[in-house]
RODO-2510 file (C-alpha; in nm, 4 decimals, decimal comma):
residues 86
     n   res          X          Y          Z
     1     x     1,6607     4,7137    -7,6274
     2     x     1,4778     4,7009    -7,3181
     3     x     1,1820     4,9295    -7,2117
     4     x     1,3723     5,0661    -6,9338
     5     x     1,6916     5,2416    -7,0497
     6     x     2,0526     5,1585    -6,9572
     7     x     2,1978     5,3727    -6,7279
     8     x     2,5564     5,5525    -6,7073
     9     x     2,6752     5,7852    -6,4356
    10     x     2,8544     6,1100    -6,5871
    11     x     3,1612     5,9840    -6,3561
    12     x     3,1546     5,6129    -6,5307
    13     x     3,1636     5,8235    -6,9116
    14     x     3,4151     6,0106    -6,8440
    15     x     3,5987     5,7144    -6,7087
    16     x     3,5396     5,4901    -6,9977
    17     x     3,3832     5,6661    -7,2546
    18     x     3,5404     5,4341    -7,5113
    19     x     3,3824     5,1712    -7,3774
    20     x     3,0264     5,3486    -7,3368
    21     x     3,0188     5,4335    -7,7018
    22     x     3,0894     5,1117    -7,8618
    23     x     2,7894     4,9486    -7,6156
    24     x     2,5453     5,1881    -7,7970
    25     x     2,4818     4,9702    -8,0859
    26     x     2,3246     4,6976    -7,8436
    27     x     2,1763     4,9412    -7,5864
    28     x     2,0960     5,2272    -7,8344
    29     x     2,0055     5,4182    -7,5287
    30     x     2,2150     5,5305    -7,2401
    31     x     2,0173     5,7720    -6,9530
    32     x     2,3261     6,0093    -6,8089
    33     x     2,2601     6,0130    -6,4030
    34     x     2,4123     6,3229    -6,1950
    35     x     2,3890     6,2717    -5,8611
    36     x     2,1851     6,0153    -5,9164
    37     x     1,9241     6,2048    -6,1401
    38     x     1,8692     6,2019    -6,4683
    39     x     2,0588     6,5084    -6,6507
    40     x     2,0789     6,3775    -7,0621
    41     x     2,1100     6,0798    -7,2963
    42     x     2,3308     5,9200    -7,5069
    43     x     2,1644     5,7712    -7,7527
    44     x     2,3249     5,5170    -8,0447
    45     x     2,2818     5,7459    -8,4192
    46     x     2,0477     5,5213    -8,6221
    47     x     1,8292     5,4883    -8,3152
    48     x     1,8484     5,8654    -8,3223
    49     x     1,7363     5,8499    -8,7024
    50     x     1,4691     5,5938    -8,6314
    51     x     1,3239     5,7221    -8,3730
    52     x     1,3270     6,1231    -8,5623
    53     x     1,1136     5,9317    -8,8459
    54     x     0,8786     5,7923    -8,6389
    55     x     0,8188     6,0970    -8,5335
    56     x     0,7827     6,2909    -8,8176
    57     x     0,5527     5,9915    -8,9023
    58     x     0,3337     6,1201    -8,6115
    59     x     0,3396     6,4521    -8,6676
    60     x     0,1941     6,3881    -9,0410
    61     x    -0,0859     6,1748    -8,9131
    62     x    -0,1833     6,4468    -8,6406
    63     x    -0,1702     6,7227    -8,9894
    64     x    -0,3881     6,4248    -9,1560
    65     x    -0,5866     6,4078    -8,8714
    66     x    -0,6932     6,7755    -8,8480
    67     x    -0,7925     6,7803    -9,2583
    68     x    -0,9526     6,4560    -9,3281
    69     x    -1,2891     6,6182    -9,2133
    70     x    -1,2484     6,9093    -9,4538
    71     x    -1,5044     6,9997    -9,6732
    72     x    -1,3285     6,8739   -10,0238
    73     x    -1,4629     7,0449   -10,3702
    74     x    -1,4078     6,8717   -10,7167
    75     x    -1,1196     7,0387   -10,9984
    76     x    -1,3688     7,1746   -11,1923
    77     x    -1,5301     7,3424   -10,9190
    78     x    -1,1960     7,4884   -10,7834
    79     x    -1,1088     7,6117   -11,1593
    80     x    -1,4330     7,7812   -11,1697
    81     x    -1,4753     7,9584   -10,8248
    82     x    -1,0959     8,0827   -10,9448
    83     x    -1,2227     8,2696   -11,2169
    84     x    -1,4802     8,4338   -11,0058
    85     x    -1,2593     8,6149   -10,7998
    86     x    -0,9936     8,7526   -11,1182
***
């Protein structure tokens, strides 16, 4: 896949939709053009997948991110402040 998307009119799918949907699996991306602007996406499922996992990749490095500072306390500690506050 190249770094600049495929493009498809919304004229040309309707016309051969077929024929845009078996392309996916080398394109994996489509960018859907209306009047010569971009409107949508089609976008090939295990890209989809791939690209959904990647991102919840980011999203737990940007959760790991905000904790790896935290002030961390051993078990023992944690067991005994516990009973303090029964």
């Amino acid at each position: 896949m190249s770094a600049i998307p495929a493009t498809l009119t919304v004229t040309d799918l309707r016309r051969k939709s077929a024929q845009a949907l078996s392309s996916l699996s080398e394109e994996k991306l489509f960018l859907l053009l209306q009047n010569s602007k971009p409107k949508g996406a089609l976008v090939d499922l295990e890209y989809l997948k791939m690209l959904q996992e990647a991102y919840e990749d980011y999203l737990d490095i940007l959760e790991f991110d905000k904790t790896v500072n935290e002030k961390t306390i051993s078990w023992g500690q944690y067991k005994k402040e516990s009973r303090k506050k029964r």
